[in-house]
C-alpha positions as CSV (number, residue, x, y, z in Angstrom):
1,X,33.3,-19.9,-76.8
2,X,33.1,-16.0,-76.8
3,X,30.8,-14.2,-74.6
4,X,30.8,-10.7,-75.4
5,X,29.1,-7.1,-73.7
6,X,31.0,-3.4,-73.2
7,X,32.2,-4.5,-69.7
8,X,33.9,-8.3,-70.9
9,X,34.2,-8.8,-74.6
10,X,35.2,-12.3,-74.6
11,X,34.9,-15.5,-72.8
12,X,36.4,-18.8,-74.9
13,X,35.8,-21.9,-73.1
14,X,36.5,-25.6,-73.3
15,X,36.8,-28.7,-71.3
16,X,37.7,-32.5,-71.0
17,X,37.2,-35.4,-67.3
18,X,37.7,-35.2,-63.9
19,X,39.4,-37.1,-60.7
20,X,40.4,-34.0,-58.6
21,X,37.6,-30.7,-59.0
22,X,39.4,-27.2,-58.6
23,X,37.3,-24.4,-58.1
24,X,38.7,-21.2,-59.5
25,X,37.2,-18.3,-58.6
26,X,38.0,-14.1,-60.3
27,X,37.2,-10.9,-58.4
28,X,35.3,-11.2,-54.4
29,X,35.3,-15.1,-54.7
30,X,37.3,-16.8,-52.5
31,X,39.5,-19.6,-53.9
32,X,38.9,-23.3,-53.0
33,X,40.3,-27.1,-53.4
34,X,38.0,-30.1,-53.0
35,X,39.2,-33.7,-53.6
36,X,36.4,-36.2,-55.4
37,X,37.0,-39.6,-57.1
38,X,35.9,-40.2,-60.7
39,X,36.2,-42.4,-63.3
40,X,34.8,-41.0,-66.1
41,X,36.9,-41.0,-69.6
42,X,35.8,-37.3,-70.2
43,X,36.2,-35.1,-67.3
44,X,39.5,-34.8,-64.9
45,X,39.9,-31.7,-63.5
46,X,36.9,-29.1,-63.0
47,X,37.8,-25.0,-63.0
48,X,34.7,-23.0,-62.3
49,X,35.5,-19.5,-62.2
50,X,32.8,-16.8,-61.6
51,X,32.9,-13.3,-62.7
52,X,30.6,-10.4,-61.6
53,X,31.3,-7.7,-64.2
54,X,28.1,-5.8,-63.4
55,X,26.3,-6.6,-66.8
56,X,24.4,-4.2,-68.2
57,X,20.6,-4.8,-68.9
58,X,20.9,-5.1,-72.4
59,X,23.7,-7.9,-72.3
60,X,24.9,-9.4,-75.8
61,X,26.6,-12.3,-75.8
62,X,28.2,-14.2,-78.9
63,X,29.4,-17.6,-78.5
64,X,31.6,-18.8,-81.3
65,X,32.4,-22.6,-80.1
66,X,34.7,-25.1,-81.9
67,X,32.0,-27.9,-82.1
68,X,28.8,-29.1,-83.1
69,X,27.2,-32.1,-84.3
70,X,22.8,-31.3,-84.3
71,X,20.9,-29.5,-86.2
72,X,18.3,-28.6,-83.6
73,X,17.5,-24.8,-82.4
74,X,18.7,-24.7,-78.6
75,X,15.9,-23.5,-76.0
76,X,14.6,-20.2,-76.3
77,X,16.5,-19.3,-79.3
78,X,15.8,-18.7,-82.7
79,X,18.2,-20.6,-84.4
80,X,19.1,-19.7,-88.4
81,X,20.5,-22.6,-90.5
82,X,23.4,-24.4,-89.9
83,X,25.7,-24.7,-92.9
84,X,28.4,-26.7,-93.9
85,X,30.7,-25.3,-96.1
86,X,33.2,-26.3,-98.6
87,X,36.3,-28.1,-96.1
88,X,33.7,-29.7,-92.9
89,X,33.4,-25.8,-91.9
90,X,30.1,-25.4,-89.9
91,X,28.4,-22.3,-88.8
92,X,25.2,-20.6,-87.2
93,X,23.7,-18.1,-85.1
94,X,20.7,-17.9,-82.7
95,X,18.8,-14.9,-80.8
96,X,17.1,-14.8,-77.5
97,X,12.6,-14.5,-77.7
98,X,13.3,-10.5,-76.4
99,X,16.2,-9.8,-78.5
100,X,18.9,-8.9,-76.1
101,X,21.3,-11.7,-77.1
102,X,22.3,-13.6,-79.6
103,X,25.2,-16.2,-80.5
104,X,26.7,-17.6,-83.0
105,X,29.1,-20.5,-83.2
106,X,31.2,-22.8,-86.2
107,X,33.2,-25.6,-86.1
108,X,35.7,-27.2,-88.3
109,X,35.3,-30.7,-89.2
110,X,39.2,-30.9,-90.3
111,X,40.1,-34.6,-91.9
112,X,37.7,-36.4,-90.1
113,X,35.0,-38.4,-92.0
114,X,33.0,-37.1,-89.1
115,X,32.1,-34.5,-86.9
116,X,32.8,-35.8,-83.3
117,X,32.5,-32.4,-81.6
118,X,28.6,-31.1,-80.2
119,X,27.8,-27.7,-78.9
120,X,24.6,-27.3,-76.6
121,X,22.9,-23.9,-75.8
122,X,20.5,-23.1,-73.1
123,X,18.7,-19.7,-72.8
124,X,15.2,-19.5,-70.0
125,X,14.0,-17.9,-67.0
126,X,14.5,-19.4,-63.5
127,X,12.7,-17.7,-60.2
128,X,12.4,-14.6,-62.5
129,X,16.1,-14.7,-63.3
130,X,17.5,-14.9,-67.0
131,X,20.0,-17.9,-67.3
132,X,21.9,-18.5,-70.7
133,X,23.8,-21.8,-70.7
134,X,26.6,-22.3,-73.5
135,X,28.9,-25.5,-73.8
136,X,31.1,-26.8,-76.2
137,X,31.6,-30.9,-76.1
138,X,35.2,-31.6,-77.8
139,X,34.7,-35.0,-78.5
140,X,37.6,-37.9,-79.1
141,X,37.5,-41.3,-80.2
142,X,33.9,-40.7,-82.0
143,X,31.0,-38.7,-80.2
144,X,29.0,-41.0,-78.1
145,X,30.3,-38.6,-75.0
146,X,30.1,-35.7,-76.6
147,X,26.3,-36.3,-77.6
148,X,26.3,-37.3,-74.4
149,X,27.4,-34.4,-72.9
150,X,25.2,-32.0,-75.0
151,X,22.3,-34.5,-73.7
152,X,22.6,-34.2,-70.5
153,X,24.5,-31.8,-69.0
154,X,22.7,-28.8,-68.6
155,X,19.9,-30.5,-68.2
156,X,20.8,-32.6,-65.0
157,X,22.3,-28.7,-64.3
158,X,18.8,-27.1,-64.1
159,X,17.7,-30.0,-62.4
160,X,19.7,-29.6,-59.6
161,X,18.5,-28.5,-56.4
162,X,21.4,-25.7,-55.7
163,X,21.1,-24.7,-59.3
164,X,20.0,-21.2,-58.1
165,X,21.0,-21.0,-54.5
166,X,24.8,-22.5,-55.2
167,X,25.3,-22.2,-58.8
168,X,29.3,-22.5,-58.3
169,X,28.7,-26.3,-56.4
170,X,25.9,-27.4,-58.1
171,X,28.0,-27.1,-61.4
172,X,30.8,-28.9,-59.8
173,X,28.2,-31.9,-58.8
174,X,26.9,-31.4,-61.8
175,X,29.8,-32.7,-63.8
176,X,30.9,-35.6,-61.8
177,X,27.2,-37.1,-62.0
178,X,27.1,-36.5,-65.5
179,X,30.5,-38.2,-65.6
180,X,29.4,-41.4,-63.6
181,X,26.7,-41.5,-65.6
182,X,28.3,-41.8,-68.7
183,X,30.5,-44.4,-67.6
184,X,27.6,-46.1,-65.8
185,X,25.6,-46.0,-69.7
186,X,29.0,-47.1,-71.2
187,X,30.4,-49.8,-69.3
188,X,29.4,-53.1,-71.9
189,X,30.1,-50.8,-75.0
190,X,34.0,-51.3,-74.7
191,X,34.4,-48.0,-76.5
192,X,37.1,-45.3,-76.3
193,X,35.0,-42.4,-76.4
194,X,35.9,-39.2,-75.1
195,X,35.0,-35.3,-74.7
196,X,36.1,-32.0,-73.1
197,X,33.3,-30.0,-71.7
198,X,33.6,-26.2,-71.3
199,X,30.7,-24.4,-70.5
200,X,29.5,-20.6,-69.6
201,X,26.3,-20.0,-67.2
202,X,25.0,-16.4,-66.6
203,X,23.0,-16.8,-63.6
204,X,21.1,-13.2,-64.1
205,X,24.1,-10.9,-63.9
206,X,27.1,-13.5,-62.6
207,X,29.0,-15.4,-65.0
208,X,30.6,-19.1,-64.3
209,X,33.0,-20.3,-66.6
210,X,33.4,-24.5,-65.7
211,X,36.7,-25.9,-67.5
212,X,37.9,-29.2,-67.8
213,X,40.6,-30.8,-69.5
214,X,43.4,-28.7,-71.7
215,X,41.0,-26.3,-73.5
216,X,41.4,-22.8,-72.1
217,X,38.7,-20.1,-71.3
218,X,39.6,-16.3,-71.6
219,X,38.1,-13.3,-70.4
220,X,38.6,-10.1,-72.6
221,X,37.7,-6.9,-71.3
222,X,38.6,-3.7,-73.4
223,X,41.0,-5.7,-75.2
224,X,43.1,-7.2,-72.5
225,X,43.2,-10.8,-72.1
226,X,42.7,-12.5,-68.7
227,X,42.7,-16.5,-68.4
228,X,40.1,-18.1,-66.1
229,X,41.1,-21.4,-66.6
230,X,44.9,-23.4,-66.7
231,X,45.9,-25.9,-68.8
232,X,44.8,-29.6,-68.0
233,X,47.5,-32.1,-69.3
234,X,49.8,-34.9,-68.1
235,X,52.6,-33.1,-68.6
236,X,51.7,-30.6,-65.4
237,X,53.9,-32.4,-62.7
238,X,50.9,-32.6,-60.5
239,X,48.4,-34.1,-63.1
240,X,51.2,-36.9,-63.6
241,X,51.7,-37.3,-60.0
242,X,47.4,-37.4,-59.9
243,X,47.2,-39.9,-62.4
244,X,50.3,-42.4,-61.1
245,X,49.2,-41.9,-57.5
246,X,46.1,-43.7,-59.1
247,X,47.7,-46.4,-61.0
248,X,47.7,-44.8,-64.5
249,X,51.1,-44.1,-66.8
250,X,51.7,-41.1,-68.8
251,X,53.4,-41.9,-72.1
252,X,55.5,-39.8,-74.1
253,X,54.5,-39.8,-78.0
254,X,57.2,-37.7,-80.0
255,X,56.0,-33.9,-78.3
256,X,52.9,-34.9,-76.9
257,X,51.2,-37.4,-74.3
């Protein structure tokens, strides 16, 4: 995912399921640890970082994300075609009612028969404040979580009664209810389906970047790279020592887990 203005050129995003939440936070926020229990087969680990770059008022953004599965034109955007080209390569592009931002995003279906990866963005108004919500749903096992994700979670995010007041908690809350509730939806399907969720919110002129899982998000601003988010895999000696301290077992397969 790549949001872009003069002041931050990129963010990329991505995200997976959640046990522990980890709030990260860049520049005046300070940093905090919560502990939560979850079971859900998507999200393990939450990173919400916020960044306050002083956006201009014409703010363009481009997100470029890794997945998507619909076909429909997000929320307040004018969303062009989506095409599939020659090797499961998908791309499109979609700009704001006033103009002042526009995305655009492709995936890559690979050797898959199909795509199990979904994208989902968000643009409106809330109490008179612009808020553009961007995720990208990298789905395993098929894409019943990943739909689910692009479903639900941004939508149970605006629904949320801190949305606005405690964006950086409410996003957190956000994803372990969306994550219970999958599980909840799931629990006589016997299925194997998984996602990663990493999404961007611009709350009128602060940006939160929530991470899950392995994928990484990264800030670039004139050209320098700066991560917001840290790898989520069982081969970090505390996610190992998480996930036996809870009765799981992390399995070595050739060089990965």
């Amino acid at each position: 995912m790549v949001v872009c203005n003069s002041c931050i050129r990129s963010v990329i995003a991505q995200t997976v399921v959640f046990s522990r939440t980890r709030l990260l936070s860049s520049g005046n926020v300070g940093r905090k640890t919560y502990s939560s229990r979850s079971t859900f087969g998507l999200l393990r680990r939450n990173n919400i970082n916020k960044w306050n770059p002083s956006f201009p008022v014409r703010t363009i953004m481009m997100v470029d994300t890794g997945s998507t599965a619909a076909k429909a034109a997000p929320a307040g955007c004018g969303l062009q075609p989506e095409k599939e080209e020659a090797g499961g390569y998908l791309g499109g592009a979609c700009k704001s009612e006033d103009g002042k931002l526009s995305c655009g995003y492709s995936s890559f279906r690979g050797k898959r028969a199909t795509m199990e990866d979904c994208y989902d963005i968000k643009i409106s108004k809330i109490d008179e404040k612009p808020v553009c919500m961007f995720g990208i749903f990298d789905g395993h096992g098929g894409s019943r979580a990943s739909e689910y994700l692009k479903q639900q979670l941004f939508e149970n995010l605006m629904k949320h009664p801190k949305f606005m007041s405690d964006t950086k908690s409410a996003i957190s809350e956000t994803y372990q209810q969306t994550d219970a509730d999958f599980l909840d939806s799931e629990k006589e399907t016997y299925r194997d389906d998984g996602s990663t969720a990493s999404t961007a919110v611009l709350v009128g002129d602060h940006l939160y970047v929530a991470n899950v899982g392995d994928s990484r998000t990264v800030v670039s601003k004139a050209g320098k790279a700066i991560a917001l988010s840290e790898d989520h895999k069982p081969n970090r000696s505390d996610e190992r020592k998480r996930i036996e301290n809870a009765g799981g077992v992390v399995m070595w397969a050739g060089n990965s887990t």
